[in-house]
N, C-alpha and C positions, 0 to 999 in steps of 0.2 A: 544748979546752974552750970559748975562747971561739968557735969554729967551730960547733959543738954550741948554745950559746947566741941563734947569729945563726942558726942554721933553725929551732930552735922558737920562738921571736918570730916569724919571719915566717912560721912554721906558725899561731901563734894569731892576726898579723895577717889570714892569709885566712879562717880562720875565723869571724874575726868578722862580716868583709866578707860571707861567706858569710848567715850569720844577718841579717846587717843588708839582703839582697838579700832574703832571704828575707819576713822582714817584709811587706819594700816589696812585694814579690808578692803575699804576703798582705794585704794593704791595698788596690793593684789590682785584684786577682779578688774584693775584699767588695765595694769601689766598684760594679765593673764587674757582678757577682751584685744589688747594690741597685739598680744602675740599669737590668737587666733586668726584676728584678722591678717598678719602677714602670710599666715601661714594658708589661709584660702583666698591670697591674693597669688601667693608663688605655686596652687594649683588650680588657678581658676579658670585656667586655659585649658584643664584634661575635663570638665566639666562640659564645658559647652561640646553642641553637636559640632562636628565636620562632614560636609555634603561635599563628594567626590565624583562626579559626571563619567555613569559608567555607557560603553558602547558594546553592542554585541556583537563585538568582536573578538576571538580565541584570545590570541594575547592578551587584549583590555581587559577580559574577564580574567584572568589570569594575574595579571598586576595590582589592579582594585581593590579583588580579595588579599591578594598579599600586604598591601597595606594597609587593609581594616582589618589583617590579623596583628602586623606589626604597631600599628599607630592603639588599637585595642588593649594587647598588651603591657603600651605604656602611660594607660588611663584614661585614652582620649575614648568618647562616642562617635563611630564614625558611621554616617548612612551614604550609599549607595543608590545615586538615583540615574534609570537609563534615560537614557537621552541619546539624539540622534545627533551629529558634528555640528551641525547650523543651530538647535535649540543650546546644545553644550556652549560655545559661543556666546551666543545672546545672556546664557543663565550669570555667566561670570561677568561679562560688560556689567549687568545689571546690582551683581551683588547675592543674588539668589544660590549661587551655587561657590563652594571654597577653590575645588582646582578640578583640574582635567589632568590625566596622567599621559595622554598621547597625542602629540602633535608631529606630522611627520613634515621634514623640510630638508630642504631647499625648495621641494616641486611640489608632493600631493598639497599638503594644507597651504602654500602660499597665498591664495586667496584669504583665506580667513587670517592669517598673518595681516595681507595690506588693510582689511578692514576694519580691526580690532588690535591694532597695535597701540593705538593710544588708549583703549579705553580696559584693556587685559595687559595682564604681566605674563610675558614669552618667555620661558627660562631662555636664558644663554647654554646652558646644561642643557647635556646629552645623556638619556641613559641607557639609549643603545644607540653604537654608531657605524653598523654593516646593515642597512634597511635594503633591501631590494623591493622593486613595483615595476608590473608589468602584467601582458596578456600572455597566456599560460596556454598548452595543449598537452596532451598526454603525449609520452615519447613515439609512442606508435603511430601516431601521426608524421610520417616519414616522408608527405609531401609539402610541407607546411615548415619552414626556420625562420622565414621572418615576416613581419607585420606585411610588407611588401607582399606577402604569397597568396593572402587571405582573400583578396579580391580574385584570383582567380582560380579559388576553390570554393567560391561563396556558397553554392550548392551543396558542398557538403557539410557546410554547416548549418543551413538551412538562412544563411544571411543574417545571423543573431549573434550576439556577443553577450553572456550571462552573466550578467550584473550584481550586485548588492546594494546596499546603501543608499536611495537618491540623494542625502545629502553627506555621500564619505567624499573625501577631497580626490582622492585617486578615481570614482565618478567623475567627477568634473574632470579629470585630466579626460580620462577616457574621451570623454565626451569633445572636447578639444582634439584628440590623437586620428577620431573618426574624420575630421574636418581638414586634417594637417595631411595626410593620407589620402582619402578621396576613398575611403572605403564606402563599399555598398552595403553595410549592414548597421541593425537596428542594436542600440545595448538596452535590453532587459532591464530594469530595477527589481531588487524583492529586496531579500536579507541575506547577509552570510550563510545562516545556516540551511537557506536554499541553497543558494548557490554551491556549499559544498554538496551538500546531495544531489543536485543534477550532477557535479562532478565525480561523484563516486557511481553514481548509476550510468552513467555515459560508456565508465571503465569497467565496468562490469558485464555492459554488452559488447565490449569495445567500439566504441562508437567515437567519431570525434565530436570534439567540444572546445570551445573558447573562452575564456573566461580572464577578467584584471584578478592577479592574485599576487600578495605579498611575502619575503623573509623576512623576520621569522614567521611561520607557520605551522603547525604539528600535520598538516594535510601533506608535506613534502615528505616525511617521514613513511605517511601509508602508500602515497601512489608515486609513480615513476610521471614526474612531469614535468619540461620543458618551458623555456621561456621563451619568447620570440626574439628574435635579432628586431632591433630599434633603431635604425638609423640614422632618423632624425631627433633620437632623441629625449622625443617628448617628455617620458617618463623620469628622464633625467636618469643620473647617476647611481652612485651612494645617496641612501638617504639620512637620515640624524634624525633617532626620535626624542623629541623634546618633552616636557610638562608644561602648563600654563595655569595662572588662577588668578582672582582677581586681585585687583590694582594695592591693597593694602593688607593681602592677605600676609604678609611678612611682619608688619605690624602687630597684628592681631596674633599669628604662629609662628613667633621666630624660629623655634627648635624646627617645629614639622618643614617649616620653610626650608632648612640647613638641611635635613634630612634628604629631602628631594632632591637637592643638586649635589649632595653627596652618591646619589645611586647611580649605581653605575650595573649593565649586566652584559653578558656575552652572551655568543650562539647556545651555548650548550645548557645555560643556567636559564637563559629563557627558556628553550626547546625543554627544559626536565621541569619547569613550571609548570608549563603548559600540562607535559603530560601528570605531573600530580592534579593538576584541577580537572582536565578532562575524563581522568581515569576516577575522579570520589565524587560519592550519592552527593553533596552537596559543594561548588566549588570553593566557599568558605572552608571547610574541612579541609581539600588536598591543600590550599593554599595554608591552612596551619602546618601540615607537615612540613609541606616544603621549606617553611621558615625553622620549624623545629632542627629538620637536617642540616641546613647550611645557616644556621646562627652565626659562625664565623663572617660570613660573608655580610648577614645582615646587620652584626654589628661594627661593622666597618664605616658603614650607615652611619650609624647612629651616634660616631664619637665625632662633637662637635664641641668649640672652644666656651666654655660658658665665660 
């Protein structure tokens, strides 16, 4: 009996032990479950995609990439979808797309400013702020200084102004500037990269040519080319190129958010982007270099108050 007594005492003493490991385990694995879960709460933001509205245009490609090298390297997935200024617009109203990196203002994008200001976030941030926009000839062109002169060398231009973009905003200026003027000539639409190649073929026969052309550009670099005197205007001033994305994208990416209106570039660090991406088989590639060389500059970026 008392034999019988001393095993099951020491039967309910492991039992208990048992339960009371048990617990402890279970307190453990909550622990250890809570502290996963914080911890792919504080990364769960480098997880998801980011959709970035690219435009084929030099600089935009040039920037894009730089920030799907930089936003990449710091865990985030980021896709690059092209789109045209009027679609890029609509994508972000909608929700469909996260930001646009180029909005140019006071003049080319105003439009799309007055119609998607409530329903898109405009950074107040600049991160280039020497923009130039205007219509462009080669300097050889030595009867031709300002917008005013074109009407009465239409024939050598054949009455065309070579376009890009039907929905780039500096298009619609154009398209305005024909009207403001009283010129007799037609603008073209196609793409940038027509348009620089009519302009490099033009100069190559030396022929003249007319064309809306922006700073920064790496095309000023290859060719000797001239802007027009603007009298009235149109084109505006300095421009300011801004970011934009939609309405709660700060919410959702605070850091990337902070990062964007911390950037800031100059003439010279645009202009060697550019030429890092135009010059590699792939412009994802120059744009890693280019961030590899000037870390300094991109982590300047990056240091935001947590």
């Amino acid at each position: 009996m008392n034999y019988l007594k001393k095993v099951l005492g020491l039967s309910l003493v492991l039992l208990v032990m048992v339960a009371l490991a048990a617990c402890g385990g279970s307190d453990d694995e909550s622990d250890s479950a809570q502290g996963d879960k914080e911890q792919e709460s504080e990364t769960e933001v480098n997880t998801d995609e980011l959709e970035i509205g690219k435009i084929n245009w030099a600089e935009n490609i040039a920037v894009t990439n730089m920030w799907k090298a930089i936003l990449e390297d710091k865990g985030y997935n980021v896709t690059l979808t092209q789109l045209d200024m009027g679609f890029t617009m609509k994508a972000l109203e909608n929700g469909d797309l996260d930001a646009s990196l180029e909005v140019w203002l006071p003049v080319q994008d105003a439009n799309y400013l007055e119609e998607y200001q409530d329903t898109v976030n405009f950074s107040d941030a600049t991160w280039f702020d020497n923009a130039k926009v205007g219509l462009i000839v080669p300097s050889y062109v030595e009867e031709v200084d300002s917008i005013e002169d074109l009407n009465e060398h239409k024939d050598m231009f054949d009455g065309e102004i070579v376009g890009f973009d039907p929905g780039a905003g500096t298009m619609e200026v154009t398209k305005q500037l024909i009207e403001d003027y009283d010129l007799d000539f037609e603008l073209l639409p196609s793409t940038e990269p027509t348009m620089l190649t009519e302009i490099g073929e033009s100069i190559k026969s030396e022929e003249p040519i007319v064309a809306p052309l922006w700073t920064p550009h790496w095309i000023f670099s290859e060719y000797d080319l001239k802007f027009l005197e603007d009298p009235q205007n149109v084109y505006g001033g300095v421009e300011k190129i801004h970011h934009a994305t939609r309405t709660d994208f700060a919410d959702d990416y605070p850091k990337v958010s902070e990062y964007f209106k911390n950037w800031k570039m100059d003439d010279e660090q645009i202009g060697d982007l550019i030429n890092y991406v135009e010059n590699a088989e792939e412009p994802l590639e120059g744009a890693k270099d280019w961030v590899n060389d000037n870390q300094d500059v991109v982590d300047e970026w990056l240091q935001i108050e947590e």
